[in-house]
PDBQT receptor file of N, H, CA, C and O in Angstrom, charges set to zero:
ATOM      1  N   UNK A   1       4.816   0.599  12.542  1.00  0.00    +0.000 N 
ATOM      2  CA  UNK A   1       5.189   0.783  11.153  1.00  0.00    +0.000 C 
ATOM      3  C   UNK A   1       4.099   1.588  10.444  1.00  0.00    +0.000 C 
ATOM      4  O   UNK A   1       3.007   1.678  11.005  1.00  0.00    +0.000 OA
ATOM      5  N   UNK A   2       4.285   2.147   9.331  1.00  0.00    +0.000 N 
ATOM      6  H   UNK A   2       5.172   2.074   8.875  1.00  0.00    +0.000 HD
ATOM      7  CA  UNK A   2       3.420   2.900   8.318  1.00  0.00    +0.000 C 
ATOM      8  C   UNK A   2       2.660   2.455   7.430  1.00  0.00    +0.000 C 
ATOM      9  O   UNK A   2       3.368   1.678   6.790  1.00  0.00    +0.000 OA
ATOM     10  N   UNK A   3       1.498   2.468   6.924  1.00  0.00    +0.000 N 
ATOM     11  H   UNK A   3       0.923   3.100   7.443  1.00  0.00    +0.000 HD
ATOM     12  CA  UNK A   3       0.873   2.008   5.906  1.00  0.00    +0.000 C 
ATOM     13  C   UNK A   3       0.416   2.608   5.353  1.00  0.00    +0.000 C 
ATOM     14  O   UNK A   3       0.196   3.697   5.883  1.00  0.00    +0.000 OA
ATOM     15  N   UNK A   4      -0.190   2.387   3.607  1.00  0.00    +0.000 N 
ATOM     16  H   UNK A   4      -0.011   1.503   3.176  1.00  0.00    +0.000 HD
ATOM     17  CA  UNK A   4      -1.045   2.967   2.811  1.00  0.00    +0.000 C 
ATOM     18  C   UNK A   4      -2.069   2.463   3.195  1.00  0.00    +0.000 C 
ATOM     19  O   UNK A   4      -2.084   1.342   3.704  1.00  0.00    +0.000 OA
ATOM     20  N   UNK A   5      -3.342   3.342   2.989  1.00  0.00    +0.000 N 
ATOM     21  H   UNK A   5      -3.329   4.253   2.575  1.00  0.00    +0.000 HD
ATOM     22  CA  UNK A   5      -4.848   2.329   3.009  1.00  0.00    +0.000 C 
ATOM     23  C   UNK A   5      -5.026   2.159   1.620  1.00  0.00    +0.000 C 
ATOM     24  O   UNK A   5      -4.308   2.932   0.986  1.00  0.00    +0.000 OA
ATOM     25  N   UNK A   6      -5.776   1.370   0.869  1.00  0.00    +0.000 N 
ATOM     26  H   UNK A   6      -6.359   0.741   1.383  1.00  0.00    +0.000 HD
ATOM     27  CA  UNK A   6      -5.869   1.167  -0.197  1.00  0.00    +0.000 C 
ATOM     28  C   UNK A   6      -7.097   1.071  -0.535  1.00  0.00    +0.000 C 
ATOM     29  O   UNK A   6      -7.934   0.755   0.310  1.00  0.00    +0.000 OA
ATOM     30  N   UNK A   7      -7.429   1.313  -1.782  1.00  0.00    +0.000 N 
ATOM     31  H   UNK A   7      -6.750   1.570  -2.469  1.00  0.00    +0.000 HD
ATOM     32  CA  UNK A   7      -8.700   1.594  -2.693  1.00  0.00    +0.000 C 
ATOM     33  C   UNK A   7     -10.153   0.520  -1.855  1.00  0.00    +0.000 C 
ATOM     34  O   UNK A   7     -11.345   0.785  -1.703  1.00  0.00    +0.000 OA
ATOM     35  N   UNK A   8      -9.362  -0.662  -1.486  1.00  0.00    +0.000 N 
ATOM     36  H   UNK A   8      -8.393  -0.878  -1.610  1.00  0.00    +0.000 HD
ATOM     37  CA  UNK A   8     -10.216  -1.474  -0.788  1.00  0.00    +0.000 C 
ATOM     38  C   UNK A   8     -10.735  -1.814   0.231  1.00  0.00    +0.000 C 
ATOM     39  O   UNK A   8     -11.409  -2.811   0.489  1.00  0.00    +0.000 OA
ATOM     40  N   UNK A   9     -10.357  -0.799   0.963  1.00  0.00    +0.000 N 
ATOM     41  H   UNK A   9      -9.810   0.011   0.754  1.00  0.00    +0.000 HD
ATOM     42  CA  UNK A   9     -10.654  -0.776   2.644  1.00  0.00    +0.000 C 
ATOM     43  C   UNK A   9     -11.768   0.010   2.802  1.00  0.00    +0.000 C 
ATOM     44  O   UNK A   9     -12.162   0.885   2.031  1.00  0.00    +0.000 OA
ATOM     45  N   UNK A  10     -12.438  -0.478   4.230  1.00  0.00    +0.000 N 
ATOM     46  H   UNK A  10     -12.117  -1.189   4.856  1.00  0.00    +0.000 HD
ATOM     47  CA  UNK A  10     -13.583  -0.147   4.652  1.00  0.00    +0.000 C 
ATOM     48  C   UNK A  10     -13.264   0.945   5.120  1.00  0.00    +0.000 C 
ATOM     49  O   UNK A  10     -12.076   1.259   5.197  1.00  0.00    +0.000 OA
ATOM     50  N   UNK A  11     -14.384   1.866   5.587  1.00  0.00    +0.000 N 
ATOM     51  H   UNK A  11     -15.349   1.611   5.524  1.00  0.00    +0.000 HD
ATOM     52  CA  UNK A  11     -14.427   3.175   6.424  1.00  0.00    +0.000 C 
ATOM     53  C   UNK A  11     -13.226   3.206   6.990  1.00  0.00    +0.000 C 
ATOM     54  O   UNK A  11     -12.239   3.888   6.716  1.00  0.00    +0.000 OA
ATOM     55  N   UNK A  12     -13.465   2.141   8.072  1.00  0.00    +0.000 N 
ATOM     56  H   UNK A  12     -14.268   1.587   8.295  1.00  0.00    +0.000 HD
ATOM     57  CA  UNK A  12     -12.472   1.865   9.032  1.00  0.00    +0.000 C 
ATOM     58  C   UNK A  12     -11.414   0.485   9.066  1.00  0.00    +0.000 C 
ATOM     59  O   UNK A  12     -11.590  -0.730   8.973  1.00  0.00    +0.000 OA
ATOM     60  N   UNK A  13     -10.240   1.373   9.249  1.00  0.00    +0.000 N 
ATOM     61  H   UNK A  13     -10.097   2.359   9.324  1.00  0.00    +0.000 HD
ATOM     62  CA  UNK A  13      -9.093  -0.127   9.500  1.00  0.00    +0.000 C 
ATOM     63  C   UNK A  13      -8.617  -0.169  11.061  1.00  0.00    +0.000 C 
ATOM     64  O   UNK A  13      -8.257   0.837  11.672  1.00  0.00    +0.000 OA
ATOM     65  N   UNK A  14      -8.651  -1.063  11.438  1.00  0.00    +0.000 N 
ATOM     66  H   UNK A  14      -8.944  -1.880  10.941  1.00  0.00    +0.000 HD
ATOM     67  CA  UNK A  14      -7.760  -1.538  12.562  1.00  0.00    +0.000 C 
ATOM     68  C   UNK A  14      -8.594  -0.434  13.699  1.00  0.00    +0.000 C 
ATOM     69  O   UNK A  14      -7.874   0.013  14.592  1.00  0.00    +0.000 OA
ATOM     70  N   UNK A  15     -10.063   0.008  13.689  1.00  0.00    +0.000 N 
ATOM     71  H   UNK A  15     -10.647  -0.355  12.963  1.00  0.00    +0.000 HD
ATOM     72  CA  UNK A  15     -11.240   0.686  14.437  1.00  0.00    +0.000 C 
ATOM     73  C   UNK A  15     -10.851   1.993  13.868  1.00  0.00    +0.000 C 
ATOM     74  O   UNK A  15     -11.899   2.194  13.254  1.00  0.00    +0.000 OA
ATOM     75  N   UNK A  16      -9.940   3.298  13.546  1.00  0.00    +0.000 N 
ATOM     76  H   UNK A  16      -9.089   3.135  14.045  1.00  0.00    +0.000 HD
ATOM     77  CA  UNK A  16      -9.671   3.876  12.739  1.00  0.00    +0.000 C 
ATOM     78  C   UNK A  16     -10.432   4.067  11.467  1.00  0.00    +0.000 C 
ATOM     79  O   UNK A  16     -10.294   3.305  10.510  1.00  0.00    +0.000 OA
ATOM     80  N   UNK A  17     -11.493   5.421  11.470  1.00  0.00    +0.000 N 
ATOM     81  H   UNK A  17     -11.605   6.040  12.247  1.00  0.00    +0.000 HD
ATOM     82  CA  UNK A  17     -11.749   6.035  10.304  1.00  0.00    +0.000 C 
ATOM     83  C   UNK A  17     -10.831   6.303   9.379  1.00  0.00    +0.000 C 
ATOM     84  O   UNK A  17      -9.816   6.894   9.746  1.00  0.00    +0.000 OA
ATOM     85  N   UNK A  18     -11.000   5.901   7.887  1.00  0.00    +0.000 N 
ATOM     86  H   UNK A  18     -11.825   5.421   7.589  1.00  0.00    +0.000 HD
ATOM     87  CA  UNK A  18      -9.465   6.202   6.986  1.00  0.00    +0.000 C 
ATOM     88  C   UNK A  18     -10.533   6.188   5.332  1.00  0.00    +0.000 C 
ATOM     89  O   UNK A  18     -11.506   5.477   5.078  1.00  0.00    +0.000 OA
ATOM     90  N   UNK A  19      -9.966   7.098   4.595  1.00  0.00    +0.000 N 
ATOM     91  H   UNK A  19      -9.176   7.675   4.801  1.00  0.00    +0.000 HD
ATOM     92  CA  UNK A  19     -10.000   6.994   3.483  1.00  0.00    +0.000 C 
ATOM     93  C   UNK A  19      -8.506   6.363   2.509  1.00  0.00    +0.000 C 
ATOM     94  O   UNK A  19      -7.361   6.411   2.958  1.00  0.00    +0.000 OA
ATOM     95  N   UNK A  20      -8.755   5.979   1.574  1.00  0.00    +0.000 N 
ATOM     96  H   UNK A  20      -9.685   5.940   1.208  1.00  0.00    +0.000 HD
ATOM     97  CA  UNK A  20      -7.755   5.372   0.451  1.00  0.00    +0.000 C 
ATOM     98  C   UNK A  20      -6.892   6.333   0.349  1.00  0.00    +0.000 C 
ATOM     99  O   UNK A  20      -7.300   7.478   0.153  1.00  0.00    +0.000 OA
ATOM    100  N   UNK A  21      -5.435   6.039   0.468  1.00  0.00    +0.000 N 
ATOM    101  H   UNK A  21      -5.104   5.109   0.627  1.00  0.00    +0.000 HD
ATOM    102  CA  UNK A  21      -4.431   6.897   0.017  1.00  0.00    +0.000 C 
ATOM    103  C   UNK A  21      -4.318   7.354   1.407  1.00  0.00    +0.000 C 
ATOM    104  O   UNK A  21      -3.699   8.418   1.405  1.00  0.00    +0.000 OA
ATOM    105  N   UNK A  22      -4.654   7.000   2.592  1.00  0.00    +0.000 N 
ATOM    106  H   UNK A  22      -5.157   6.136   2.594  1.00  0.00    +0.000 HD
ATOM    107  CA  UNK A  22      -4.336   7.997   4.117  1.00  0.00    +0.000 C 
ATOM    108  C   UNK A  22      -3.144   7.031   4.407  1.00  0.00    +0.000 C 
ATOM    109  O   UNK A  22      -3.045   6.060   3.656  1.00  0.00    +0.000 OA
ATOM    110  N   UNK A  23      -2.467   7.141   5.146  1.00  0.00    +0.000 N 
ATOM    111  H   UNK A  23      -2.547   7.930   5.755  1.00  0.00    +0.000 HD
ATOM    112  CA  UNK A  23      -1.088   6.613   5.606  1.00  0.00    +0.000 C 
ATOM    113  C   UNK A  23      -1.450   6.724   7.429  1.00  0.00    +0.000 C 
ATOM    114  O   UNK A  23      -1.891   7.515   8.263  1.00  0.00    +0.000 OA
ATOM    115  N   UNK A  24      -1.007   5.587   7.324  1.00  0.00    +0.000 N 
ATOM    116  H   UNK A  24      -0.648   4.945   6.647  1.00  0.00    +0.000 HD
ATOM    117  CA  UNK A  24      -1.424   5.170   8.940  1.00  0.00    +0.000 C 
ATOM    118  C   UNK A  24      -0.493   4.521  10.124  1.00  0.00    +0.000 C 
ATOM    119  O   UNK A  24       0.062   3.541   9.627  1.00  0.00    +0.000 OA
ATOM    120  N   UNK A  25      -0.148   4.661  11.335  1.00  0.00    +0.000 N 
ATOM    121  H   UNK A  25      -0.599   5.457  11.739  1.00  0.00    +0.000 HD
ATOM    122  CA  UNK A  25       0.889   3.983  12.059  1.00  0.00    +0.000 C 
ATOM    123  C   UNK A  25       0.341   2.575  12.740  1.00  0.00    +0.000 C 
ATOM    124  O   UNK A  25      -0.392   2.682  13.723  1.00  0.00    +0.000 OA
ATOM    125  N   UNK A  26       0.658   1.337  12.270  1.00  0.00    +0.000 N 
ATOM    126  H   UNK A  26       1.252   1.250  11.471  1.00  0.00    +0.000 HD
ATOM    127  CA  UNK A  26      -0.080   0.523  13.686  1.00  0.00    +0.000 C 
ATOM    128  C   UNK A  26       1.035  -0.301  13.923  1.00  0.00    +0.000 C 
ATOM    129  O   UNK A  26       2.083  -0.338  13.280  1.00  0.00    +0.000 OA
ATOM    130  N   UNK A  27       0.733  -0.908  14.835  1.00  0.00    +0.000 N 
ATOM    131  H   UNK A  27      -0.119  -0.878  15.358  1.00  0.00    +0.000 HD
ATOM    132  CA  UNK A  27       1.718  -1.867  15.548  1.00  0.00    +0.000 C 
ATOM    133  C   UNK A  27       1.941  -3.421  13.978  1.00  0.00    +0.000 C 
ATOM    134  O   UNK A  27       1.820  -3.223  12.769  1.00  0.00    +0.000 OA
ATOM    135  N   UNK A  28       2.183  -4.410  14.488  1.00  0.00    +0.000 N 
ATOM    136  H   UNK A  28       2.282  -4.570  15.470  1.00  0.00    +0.000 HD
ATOM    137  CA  UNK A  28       2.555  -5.119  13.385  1.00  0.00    +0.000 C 
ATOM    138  C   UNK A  28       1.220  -6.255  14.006  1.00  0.00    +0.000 C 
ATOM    139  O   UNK A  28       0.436  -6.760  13.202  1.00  0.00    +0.000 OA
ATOM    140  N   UNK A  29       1.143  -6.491  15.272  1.00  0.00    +0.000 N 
ATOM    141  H   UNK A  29       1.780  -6.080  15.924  1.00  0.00    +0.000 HD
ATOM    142  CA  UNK A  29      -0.255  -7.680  15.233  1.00  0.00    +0.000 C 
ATOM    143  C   UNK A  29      -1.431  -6.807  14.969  1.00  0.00    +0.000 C 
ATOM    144  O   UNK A  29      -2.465  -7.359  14.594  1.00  0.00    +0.000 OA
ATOM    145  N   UNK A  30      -1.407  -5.516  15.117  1.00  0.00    +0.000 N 
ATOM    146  H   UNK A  30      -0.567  -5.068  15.422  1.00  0.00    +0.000 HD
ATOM    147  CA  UNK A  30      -2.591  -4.676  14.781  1.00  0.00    +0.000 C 
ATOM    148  C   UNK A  30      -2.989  -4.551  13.002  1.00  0.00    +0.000 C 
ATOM    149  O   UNK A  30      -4.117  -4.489  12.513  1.00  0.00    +0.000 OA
ATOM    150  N   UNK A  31      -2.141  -4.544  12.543  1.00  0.00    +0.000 N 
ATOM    151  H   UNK A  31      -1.225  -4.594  12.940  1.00  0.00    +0.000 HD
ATOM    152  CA  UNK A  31      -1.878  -4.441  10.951  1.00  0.00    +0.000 C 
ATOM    153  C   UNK A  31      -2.221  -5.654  10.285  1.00  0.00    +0.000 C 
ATOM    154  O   UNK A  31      -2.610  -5.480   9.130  1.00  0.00    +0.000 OA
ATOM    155  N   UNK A  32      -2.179  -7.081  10.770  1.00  0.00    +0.000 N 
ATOM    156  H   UNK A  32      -1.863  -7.222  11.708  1.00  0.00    +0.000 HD
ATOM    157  CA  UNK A  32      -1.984  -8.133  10.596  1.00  0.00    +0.000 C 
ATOM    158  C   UNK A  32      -3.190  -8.481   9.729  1.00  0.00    +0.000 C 
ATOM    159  O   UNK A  32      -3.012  -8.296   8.525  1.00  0.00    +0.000 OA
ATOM    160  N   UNK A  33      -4.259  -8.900  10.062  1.00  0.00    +0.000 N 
ATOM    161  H   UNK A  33      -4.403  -9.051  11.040  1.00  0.00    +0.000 HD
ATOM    162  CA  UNK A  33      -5.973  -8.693   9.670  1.00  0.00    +0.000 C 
ATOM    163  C   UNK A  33      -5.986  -7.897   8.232  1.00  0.00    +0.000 C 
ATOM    164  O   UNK A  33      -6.123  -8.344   7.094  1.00  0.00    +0.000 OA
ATOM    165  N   UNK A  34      -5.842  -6.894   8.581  1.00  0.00    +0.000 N 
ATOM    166  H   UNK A  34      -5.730  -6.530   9.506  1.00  0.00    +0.000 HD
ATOM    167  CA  UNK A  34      -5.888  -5.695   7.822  1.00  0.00    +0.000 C 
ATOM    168  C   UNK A  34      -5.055  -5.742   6.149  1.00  0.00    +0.000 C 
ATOM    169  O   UNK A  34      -5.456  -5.532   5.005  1.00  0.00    +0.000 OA
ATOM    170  N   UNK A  35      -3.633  -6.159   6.793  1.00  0.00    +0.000 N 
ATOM    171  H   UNK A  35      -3.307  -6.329   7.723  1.00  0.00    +0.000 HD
ATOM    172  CA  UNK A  35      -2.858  -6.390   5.513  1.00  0.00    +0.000 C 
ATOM    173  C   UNK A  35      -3.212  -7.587   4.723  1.00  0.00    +0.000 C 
ATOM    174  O   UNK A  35      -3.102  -7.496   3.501  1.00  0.00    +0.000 OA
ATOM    175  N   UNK A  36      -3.581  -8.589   5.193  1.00  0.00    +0.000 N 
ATOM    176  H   UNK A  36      -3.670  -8.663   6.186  1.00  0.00    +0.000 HD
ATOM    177  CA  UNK A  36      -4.037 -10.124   4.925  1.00  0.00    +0.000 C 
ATOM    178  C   UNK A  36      -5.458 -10.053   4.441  1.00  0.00    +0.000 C 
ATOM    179  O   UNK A  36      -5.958 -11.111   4.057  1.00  0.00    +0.000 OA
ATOM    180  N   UNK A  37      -6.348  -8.696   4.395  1.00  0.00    +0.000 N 
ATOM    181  H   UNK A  37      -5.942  -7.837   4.707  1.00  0.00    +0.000 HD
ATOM    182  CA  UNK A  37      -7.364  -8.114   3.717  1.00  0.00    +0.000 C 
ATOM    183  C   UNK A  37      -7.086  -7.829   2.630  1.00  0.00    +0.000 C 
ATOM    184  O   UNK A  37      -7.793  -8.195   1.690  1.00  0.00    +0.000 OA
ATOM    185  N   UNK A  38      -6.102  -7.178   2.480  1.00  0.00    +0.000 N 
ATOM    186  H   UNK A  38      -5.528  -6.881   3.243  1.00  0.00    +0.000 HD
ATOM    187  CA  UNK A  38      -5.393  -5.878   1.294  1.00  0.00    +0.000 C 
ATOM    188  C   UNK A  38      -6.267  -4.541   1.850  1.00  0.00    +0.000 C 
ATOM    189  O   UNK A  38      -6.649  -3.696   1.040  1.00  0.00    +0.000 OA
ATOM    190  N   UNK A  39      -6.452  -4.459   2.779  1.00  0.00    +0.000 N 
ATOM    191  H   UNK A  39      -6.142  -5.145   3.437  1.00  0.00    +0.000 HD
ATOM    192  CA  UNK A  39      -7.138  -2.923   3.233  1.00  0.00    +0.000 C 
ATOM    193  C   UNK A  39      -5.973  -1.979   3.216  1.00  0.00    +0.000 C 
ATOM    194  O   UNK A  39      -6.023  -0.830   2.777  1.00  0.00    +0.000 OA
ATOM    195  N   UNK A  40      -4.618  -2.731   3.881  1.00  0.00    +0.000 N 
ATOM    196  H   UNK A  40      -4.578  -3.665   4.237  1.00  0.00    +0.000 HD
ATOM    197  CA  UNK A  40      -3.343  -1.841   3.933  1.00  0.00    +0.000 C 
ATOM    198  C   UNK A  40      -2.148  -2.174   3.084  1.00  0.00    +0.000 C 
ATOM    199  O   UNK A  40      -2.270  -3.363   2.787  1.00  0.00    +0.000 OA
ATOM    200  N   UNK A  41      -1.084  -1.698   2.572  1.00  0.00    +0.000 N 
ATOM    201  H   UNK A  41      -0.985  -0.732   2.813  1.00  0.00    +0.000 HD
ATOM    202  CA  UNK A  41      -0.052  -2.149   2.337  1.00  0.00    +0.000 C 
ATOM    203  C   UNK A  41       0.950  -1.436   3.235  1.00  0.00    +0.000 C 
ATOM    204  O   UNK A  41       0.513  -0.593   4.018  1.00  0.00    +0.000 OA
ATOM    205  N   UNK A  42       2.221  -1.692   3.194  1.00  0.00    +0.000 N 
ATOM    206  H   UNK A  42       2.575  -2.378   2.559  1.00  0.00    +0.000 HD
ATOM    207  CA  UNK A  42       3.631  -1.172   4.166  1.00  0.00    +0.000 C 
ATOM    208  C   UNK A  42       3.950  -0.260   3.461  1.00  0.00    +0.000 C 
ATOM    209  O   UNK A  42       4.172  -0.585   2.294  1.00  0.00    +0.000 OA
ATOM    210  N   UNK A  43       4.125   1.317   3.838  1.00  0.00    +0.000 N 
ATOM    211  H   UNK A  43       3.946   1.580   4.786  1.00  0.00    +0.000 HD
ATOM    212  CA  UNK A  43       4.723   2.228   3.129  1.00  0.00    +0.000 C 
ATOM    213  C   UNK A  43       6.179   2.334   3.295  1.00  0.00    +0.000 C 
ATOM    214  O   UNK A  43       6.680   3.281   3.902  1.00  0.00    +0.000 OA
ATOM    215  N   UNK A  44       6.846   1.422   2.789  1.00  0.00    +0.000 N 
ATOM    216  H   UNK A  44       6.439   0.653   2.296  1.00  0.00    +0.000 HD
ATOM    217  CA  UNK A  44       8.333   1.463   2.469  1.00  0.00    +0.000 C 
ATOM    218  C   UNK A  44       8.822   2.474   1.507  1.00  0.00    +0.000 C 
ATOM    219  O   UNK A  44       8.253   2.805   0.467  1.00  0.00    +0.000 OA
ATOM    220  N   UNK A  45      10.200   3.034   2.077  1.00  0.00    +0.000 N 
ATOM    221  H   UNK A  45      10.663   2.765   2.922  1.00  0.00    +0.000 HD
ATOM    222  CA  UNK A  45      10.850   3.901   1.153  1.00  0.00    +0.000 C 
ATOM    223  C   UNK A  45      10.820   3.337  -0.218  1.00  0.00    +0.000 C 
ATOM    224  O   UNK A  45      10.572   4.049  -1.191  1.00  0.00    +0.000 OA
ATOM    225  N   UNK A  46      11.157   1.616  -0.340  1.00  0.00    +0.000 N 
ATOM    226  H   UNK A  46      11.359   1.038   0.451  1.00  0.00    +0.000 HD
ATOM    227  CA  UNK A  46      10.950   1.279  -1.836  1.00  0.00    +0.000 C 
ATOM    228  C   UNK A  46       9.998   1.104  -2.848  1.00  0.00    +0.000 C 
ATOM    229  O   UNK A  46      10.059   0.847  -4.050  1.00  0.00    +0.000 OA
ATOM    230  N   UNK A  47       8.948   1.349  -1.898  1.00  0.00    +0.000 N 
ATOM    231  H   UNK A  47       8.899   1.559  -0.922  1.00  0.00    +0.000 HD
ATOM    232  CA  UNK A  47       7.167   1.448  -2.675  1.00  0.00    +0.000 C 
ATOM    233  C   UNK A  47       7.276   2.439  -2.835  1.00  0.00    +0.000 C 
ATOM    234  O   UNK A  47       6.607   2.505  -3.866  1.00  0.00    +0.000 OA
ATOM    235  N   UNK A  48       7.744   3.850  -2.590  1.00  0.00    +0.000 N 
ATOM    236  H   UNK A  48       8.287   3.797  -1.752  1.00  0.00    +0.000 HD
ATOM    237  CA  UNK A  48       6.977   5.229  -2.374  1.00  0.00    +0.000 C 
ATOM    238  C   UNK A  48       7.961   5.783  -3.863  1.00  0.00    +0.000 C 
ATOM    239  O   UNK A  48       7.649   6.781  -4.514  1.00  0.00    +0.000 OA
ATOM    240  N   UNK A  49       9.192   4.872  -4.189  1.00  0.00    +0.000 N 
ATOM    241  H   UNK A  49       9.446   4.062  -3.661  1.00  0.00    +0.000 HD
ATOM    242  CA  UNK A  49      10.149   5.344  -5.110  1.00  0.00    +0.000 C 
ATOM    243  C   UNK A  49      10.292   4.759  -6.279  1.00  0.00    +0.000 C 
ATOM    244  O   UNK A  49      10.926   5.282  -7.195  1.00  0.00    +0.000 OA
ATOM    245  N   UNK A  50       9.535   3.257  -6.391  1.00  0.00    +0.000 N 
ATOM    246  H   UNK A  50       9.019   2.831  -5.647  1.00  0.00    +0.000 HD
ATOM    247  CA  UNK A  50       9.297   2.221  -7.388  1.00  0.00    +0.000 C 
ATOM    248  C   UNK A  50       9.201   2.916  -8.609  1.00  0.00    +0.000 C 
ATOM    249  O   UNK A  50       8.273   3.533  -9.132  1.00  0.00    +0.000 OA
ATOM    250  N   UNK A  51      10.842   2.588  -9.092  1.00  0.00    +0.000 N 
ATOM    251  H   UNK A  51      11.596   2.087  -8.667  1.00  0.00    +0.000 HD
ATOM    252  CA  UNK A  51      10.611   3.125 -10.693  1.00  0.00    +0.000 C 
ATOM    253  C   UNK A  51       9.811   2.346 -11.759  1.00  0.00    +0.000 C 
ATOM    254  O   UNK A  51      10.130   1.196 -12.061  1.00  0.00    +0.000 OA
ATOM    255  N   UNK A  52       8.750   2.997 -12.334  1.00  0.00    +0.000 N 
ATOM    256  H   UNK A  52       8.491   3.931 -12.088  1.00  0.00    +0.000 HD
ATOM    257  CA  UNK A  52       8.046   1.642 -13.579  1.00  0.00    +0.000 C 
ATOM    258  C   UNK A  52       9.050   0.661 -14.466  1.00  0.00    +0.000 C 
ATOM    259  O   UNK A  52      10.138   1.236 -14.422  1.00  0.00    +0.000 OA
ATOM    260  N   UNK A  53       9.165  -0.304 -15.089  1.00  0.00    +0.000 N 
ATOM    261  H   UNK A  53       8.281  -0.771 -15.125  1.00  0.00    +0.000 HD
ATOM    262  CA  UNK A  53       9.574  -0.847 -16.257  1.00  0.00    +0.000 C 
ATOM    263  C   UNK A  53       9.490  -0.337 -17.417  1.00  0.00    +0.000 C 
ATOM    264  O   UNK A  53       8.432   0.062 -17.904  1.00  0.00    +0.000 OA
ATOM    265  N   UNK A  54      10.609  -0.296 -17.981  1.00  0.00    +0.000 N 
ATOM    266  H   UNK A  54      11.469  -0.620 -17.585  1.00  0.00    +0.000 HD
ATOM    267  CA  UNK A  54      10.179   0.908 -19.785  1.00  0.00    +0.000 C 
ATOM    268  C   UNK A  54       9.069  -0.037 -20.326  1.00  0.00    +0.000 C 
ATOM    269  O   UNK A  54       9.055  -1.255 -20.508  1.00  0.00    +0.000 OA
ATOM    270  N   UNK A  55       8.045   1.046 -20.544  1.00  0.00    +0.000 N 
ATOM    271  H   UNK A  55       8.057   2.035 -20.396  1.00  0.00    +0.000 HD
ATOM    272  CA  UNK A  55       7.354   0.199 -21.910  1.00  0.00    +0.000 C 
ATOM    273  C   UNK A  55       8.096  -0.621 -23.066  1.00  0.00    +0.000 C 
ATOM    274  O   UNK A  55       9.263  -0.600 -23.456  1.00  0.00    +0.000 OA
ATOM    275  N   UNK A  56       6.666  -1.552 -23.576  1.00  0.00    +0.000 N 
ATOM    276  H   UNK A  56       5.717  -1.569 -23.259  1.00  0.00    +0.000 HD
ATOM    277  CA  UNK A  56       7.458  -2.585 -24.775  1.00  0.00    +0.000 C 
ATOM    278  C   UNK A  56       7.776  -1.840 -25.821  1.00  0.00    +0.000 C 
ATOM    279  O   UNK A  56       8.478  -2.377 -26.677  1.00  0.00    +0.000 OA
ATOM    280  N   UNK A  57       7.372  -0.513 -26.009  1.00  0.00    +0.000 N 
ATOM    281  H   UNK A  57       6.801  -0.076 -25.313  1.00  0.00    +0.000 HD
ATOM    282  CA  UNK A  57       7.333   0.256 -27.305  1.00  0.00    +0.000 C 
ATOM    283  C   UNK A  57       9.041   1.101 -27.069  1.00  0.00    +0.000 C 
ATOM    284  O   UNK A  57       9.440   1.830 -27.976  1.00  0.00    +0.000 OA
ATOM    285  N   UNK A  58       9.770   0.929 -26.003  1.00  0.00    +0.000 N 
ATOM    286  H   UNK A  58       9.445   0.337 -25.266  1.00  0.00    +0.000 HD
ATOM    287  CA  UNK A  58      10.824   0.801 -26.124  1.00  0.00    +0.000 C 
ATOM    288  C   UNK A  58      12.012   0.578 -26.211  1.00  0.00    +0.000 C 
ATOM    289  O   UNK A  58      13.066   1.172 -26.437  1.00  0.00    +0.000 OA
ATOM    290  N   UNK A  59      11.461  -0.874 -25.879  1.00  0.00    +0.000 N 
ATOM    291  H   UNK A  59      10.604  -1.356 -25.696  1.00  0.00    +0.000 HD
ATOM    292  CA  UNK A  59      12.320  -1.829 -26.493  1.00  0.00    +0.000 C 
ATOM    293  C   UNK A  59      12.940  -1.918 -27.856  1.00  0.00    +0.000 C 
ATOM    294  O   UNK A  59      12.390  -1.208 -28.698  1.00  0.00    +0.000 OA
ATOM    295  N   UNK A  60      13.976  -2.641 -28.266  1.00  0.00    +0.000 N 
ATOM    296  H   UNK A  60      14.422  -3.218 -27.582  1.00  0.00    +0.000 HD
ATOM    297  CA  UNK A  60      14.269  -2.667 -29.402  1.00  0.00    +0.000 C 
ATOM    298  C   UNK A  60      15.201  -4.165 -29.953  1.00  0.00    +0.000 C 
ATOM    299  O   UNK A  60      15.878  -4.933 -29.270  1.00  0.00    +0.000 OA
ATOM    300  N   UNK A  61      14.892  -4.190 -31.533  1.00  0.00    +0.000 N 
ATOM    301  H   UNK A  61      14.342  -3.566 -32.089  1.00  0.00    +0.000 HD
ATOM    302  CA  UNK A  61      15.410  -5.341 -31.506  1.00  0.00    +0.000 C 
ATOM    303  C   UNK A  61      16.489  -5.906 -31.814  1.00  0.00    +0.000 C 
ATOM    304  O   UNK A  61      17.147  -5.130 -32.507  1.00  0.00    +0.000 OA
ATOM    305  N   UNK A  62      17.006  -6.857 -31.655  1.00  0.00    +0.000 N 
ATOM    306  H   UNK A  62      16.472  -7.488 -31.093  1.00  0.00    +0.000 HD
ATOM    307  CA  UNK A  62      18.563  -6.955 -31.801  1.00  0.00    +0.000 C 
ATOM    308  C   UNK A  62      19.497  -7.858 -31.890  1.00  0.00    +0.000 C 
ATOM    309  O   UNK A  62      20.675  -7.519 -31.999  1.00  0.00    +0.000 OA
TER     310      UNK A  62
């Protein structure tokens, strides 16, 4: 599967040199450590497309 590395990961994930924001393939017991760190998250089609919530400033009342 695919992952983001994230702001919080070391040099290296899973023995892999990586900077934040690199996208990475590992197996799922290889990832395991790593995700349970927050070093990685799962780059799912629904993370990569996550629409924000409207701000409160456009809300309205009613």
């Amino acid at each position: 599967m695919k992952y983001f590395v994230t702001d919080t990961a070391p040099p290296r994930v899973a023995g892999r040199r990586v900077k934040a924001g690199d996208t990475i393939e590992l197996t799922d017991t290889a990832a395991r450590y790593e995700a349970q760190a927050g070093h990685i998250r799962l780059a799912s089609s629904e993370a990569e497309t996550a629409v924000e919530p409207p701000s409160k400033a456009s809300k309205t009342k009613g």
